[in-house]
N, C-alpha and C positions, 0 to 999 in steps of 0.2 A: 282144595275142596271142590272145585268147579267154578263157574260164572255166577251162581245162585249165593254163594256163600263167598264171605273175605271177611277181611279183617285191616284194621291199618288203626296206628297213634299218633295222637293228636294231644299237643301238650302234657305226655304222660298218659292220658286215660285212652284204652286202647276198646275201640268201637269193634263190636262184632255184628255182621249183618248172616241171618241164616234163612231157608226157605222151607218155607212152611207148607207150600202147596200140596194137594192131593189132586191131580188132573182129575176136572172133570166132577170134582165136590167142593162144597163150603166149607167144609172145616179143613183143623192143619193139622202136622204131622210133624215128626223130625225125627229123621229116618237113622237109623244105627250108626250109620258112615259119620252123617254128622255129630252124632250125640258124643262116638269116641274123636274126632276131631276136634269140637268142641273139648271133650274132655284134656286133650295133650296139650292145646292152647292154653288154658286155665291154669295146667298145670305150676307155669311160671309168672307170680304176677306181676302185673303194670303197675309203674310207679304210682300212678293217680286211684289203679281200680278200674274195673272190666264197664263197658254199657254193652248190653244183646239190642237188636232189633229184628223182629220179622214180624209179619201180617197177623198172625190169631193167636190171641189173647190165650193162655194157659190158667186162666181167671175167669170166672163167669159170674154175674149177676146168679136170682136165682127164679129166671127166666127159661123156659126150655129151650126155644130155639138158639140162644147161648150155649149153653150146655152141648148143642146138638151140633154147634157149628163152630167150636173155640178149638182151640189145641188139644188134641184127644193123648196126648203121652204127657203131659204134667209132670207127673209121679216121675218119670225117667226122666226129664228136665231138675227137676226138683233134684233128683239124686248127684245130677251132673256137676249143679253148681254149687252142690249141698258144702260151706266152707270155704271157696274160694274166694277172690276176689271182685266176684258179679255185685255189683252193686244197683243196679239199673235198669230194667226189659223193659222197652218203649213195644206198642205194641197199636193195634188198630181195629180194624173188622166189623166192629159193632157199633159205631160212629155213635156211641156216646161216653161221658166218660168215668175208670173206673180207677178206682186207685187200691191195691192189695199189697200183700206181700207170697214170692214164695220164696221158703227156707231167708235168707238174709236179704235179698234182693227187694227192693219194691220196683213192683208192676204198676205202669202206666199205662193206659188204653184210651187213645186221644181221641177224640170228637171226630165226627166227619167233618170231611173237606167240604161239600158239598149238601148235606143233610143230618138229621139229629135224628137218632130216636125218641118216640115220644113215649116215656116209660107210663104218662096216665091211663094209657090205653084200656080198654081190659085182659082184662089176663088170657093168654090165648091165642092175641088179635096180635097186628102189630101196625104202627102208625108212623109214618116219617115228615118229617114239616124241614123246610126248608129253612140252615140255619149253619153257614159255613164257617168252619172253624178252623182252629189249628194250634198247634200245644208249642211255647218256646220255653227249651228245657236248657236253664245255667246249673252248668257242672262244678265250677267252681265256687261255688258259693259258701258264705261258711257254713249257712245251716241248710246245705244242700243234700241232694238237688232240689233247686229249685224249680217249680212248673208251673207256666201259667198260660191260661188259656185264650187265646186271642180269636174274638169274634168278629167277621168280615161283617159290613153295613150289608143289608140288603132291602131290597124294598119288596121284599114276599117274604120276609121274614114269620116263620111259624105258618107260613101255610103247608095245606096237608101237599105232599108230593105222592104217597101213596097210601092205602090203607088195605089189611089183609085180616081176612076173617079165620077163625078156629080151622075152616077146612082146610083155605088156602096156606094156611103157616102149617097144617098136618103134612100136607103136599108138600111144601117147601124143605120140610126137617127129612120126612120120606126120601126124596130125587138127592138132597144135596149134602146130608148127615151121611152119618157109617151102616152099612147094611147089618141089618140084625146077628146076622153071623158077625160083625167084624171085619170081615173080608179084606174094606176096604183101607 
């Protein structure tokens, strides 16, 4: 599938990593190639059960700039793994964390490494405080998976690292969201 995408098993449960990028934008994609290579993969399942990983969440709060900057084909994800043996989608982007489901799969969306969002914000705005995380997910578990989230000490803990008003997050969604046509 290329250098962006593999796959390889690990005691039975077979990790797939796929790439989400759109050069040049925030949000993600998963582009046909992958969607049916994906698909032939799946085809045959893993003794343990599939895990997916790539960068933007196919999940969103019900936040805009989420929305505006998550996986924009869902729906054709959803289709892909509608029945197989996906059990899993570790995901990231929005450095806080969410826990869903699509079709049988539960979605993970891990904290940031390095920042949190801070959801009190007001609506519109968006606020980041300092607050480095990181998610250790046991696969084997009986009432798994299990996930839990591991917070680094820090001694700026909760301070603001940045804060962005209604115009500045308009701007934001604008440059680095899908052009109104789609296009992108």
């Amino acid at each position: 599938m290329g250098e962006r995408a593999g796959t390889t098993t690990i005691d039975g449960w077979r990790l797939i990593t796929l790439d989400t990028l759109v050069p040049g934008k925030g949000y993600g994609r998963l582009d046909g190639d992958q969607l049916h290579w994906l698909r032939k993969l799946l085809a045959t399942p893993a003794p343990q059960g599939t895990v997916l990983a790539f960068h933007h969440p196919p999940v969103a709060l019900d936040v805009e700039v989420q929305q505006a900057l998550g996986l924009h084909n869902s729906p054709e994800l959803a289709e892909t793994i509608r029945g197989t043996d996906v059990q899993l989608i570790l995901c990231g982007h929005f450095h806080l964390q969410i826990l869903a489901h699509l079709e049988q799969a539960t979605v993970w969306v891990t904290p940031g490494v390095v920042s949190r969002i801070d959801l009190t914000a007001r609506p519109g705005t968006e606020r980041a405080v300092h607050g480095p995380s990181a998610s250790l997910v046991h696969l084997g578990a009986p009432h798994g998976p299990l996930i839990h989230t591991l917070h680094a000490r820090d001694p700026r803990m909760g301070e603001t690292v940045y804060e962005a008003d209604e115009t500045e997050m308009r701007e934001v969604i604008e440059r680095l969201g899908p052009s109104p046509a789609g296009s992108n």
